[in-house]
C-alpha positions as CSV (number, residue, x, y, z in Angstrom):
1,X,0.0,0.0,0.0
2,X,3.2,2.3,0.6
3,X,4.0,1.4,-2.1
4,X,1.4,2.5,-4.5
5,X,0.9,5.3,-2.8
6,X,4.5,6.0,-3.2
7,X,4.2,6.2,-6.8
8,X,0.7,7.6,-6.8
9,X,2.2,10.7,-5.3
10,X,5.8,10.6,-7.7
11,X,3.4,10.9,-11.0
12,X,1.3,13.8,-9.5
13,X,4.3,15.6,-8.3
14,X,5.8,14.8,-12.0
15,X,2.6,15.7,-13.6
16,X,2.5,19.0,-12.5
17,X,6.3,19.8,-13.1
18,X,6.2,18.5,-16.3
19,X,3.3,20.8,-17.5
20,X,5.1,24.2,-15.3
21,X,8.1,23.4,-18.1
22,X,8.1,25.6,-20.6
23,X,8.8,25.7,-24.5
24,X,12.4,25.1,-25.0
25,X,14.2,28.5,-26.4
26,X,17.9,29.1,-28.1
27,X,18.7,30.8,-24.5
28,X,18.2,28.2,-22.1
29,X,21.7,27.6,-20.2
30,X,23.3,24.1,-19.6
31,X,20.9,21.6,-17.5
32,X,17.5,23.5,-17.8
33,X,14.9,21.0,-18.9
34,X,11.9,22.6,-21.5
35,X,9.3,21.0,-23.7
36,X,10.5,20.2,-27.4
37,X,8.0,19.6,-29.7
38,X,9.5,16.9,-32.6
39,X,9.1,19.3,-35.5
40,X,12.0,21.7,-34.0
41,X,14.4,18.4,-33.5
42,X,17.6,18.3,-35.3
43,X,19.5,15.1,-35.9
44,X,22.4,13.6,-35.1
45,X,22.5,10.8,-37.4
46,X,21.2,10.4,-40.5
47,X,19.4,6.6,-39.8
48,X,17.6,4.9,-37.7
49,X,15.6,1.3,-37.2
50,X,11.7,1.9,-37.8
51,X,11.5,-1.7,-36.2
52,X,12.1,0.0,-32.9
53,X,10.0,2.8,-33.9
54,X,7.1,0.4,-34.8
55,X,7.2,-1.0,-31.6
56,X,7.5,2.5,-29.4
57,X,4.6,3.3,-31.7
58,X,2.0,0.7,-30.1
59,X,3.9,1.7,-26.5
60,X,2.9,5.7,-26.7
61,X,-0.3,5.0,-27.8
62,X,-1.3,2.3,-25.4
63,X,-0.2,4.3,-22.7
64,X,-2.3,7.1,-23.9
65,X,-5.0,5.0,-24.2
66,X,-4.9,4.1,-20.2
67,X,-4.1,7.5,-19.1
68,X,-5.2,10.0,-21.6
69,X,-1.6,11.5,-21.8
70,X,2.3,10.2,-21.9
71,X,3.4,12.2,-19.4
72,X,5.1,8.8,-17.7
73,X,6.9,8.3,-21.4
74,X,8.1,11.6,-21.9
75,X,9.5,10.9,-18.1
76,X,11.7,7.8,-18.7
77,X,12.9,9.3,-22.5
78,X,13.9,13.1,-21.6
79,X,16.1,14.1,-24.5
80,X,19.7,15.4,-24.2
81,X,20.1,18.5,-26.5
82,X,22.6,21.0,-27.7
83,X,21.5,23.8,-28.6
84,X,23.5,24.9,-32.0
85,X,24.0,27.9,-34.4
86,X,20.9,29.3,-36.1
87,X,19.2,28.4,-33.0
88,X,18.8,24.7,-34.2
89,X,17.7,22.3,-31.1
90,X,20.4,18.9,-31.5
91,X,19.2,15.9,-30.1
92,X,22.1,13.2,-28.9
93,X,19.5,10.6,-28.0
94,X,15.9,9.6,-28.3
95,X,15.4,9.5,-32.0
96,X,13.7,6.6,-32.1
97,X,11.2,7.9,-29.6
98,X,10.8,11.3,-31.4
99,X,9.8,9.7,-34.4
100,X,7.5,7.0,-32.9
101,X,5.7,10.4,-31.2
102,X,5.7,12.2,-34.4
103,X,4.4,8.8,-36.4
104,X,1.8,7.7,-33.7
105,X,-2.1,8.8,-33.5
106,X,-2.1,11.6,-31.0
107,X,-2.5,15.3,-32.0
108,X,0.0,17.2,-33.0
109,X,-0.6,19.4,-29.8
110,X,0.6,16.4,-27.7
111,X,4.0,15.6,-30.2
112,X,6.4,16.8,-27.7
113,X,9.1,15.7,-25.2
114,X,10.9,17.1,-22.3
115,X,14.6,17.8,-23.2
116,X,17.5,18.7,-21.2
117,X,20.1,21.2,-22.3
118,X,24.0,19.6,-22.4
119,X,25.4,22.6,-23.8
120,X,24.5,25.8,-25.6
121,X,26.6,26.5,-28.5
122,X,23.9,29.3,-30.3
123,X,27.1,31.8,-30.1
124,X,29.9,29.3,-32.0
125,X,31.1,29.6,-34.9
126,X,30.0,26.5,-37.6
127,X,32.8,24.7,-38.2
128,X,33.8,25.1,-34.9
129,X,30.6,23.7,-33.6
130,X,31.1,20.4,-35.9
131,X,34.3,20.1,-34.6
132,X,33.5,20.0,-30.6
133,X,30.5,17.6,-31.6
134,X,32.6,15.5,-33.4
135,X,35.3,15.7,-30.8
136,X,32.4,14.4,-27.8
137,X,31.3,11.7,-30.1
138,X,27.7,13.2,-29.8
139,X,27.5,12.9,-34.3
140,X,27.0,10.0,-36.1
141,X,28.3,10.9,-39.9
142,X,27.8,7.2,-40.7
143,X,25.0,6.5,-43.7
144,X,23.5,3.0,-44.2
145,X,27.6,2.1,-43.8
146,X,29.1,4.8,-46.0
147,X,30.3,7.8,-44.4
148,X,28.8,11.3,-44.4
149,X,31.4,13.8,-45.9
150,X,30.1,16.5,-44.1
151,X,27.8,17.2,-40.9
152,X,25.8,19.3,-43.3
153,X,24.5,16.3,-44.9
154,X,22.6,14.7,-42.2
155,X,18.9,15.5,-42.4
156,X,17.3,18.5,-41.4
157,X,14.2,16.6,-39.2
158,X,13.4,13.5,-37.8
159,X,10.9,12.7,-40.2
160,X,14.0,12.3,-42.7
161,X,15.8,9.9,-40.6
162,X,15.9,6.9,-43.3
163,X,15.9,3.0,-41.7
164,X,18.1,1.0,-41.5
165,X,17.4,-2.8,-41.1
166,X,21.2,-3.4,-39.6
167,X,20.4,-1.1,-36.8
168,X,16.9,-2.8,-36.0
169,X,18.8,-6.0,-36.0
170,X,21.6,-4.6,-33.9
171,X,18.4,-3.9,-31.1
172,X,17.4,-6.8,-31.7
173,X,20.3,-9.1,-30.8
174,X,21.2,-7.0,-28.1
175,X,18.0,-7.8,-26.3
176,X,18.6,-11.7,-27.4
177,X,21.9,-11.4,-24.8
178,X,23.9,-10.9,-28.1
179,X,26.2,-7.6,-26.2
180,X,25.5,-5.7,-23.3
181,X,24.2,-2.2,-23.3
182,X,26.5,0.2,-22.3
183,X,27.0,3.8,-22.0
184,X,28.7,4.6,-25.4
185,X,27.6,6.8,-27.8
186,X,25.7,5.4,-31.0
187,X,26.5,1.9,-29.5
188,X,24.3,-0.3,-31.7
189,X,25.4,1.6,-35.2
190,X,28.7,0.0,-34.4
191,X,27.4,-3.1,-34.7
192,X,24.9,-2.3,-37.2
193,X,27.8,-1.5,-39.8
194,X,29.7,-4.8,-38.5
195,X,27.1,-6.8,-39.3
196,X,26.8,-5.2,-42.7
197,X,30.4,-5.8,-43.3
198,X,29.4,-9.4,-42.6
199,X,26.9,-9.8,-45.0
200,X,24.2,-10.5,-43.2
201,X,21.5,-11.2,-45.7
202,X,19.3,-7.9,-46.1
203,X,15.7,-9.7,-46.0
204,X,12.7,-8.2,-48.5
205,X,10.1,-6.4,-46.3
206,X,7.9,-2.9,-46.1
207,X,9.2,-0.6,-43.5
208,X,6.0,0.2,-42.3
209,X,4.6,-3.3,-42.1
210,X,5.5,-4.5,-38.5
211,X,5.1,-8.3,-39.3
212,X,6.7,-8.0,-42.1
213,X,9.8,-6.6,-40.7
214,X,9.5,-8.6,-37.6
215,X,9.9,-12.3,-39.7
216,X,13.1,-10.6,-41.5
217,X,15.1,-10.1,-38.6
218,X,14.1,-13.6,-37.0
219,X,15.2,-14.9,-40.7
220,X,18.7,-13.9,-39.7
221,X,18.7,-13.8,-36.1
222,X,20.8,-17.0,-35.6
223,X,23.2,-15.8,-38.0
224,X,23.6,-12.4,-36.4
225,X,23.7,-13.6,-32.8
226,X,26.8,-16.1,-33.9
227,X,28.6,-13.7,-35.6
228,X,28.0,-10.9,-32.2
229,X,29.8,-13.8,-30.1
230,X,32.8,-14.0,-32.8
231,X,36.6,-12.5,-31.8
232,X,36.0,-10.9,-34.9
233,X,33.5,-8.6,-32.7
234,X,36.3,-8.2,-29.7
235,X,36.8,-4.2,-30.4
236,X,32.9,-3.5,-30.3
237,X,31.2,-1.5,-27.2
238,X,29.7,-4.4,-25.1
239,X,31.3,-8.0,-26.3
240,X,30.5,-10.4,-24.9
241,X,32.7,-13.8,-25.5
242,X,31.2,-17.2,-26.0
């Protein structure tokens, strides 16, 4: 009983924090938390896998369903941002669950998440502002395996974000005890390109067709989850050895 009551009070006390937060602006210093609605996100990579987005999809709006808002979602996923030049809101996480808000059935009113500002770089210089993201790791300039020539080539919204079935799989066999998580940035792209470079069969399927997608990663699942275990996987964040 403690218990629930406990959490009873956590979500009210949450509840009405979350909806004191305001709009996120180009002035917010380090650490401040605002509401950013999806259509003002800027990416950090240029992919991503609409399995996982497919799946986060059912989550927001079941939870929606039981409690007429996300306000427990938007909770667990607050997004790290930088803010950039031209005022342009970065995100260094959550993409998946950005576009799986944008994608799902709520109105557009409701097509926000809380974000927390790392740094504010409005004030740098360009070039200089590519080079202290690439510097923290916090830009992914990979493309379906090839790699970006230049930051300015990653898309301008999250809509763009294109899949990528290696990344999917990547979740996939992480969850299937395949390598742990761990704190790295862009963790699963590693392995995404690795098992590209292995030639992991890329299955027919429509991205938007859950099923569909679903039976062509379990057609290469086994193949995916021996080659994870392989030496040849030794240098990748979160090996874990046969």
């Amino acid at each position: 009983m403690k218990g629930f009551l406990f959490i009873s009070i956590f979500l009210f006390i949450f509840c009405a924090y979350s909806k004191e937060l305001e709009h996120c602006t180009v002035f917010l210093k380090q650490s401040t938390s605002c509401h950013l609605m999806i259509e003002k996100m800027s990416p950090t990579q240029s992919t991503l896998g609409m399995h996982n987005v497919l799946i986060k999809i059912t989550e927001i709006e079941k939870i929606f369903q039981t409690n007429n808002n996300i306000n427990s979602y938007r909770q667990e996923k607050i997004i790290p941002v930088v803010i950039g030049p031209e005022g342009k809101f970065y995100i260094l996480d959550g993409h998946h669950s950005s576009r799986a808000l944008l994608e799902s059935s709520l109105e557009n009113s409701e097509k926000f998440l809380i974000a927390k500002v790392e740094q504010n770089f409005l004030e740098m210089d360009k070039q200089k502002f590519w080079d202290e993201m690439l510097k923290r790791n916090w830009v992914n300039l990979y493309h379906l395996g090839e790699r970006l020539e230049r930051p300015a080539d990653l898309p301008d919204n999250i809509d763009d974000l294109e899949d990528d079935f290696y990344r999917s799989l990547a979740s996939v066999v992480r969850k299937n005890n395949g390598f742990r998580k761990i704190e790295v940035p862009f963790q699963e792209f590693y392995w995404a390109r690795y098992f590209r470079s292995q030639n992991v069969p890329l299955p027919y399927y429509r991205i938007n067709n859950f099923f569909e997608y679903e039976n062509a990663i379990n057609s290469v699942l086994s193949q995916a989850l021996l080659l994870a275990h392989d030496r040849k996987a030794q240098n990748l964040p979160g090996y874990i050895p046969l």
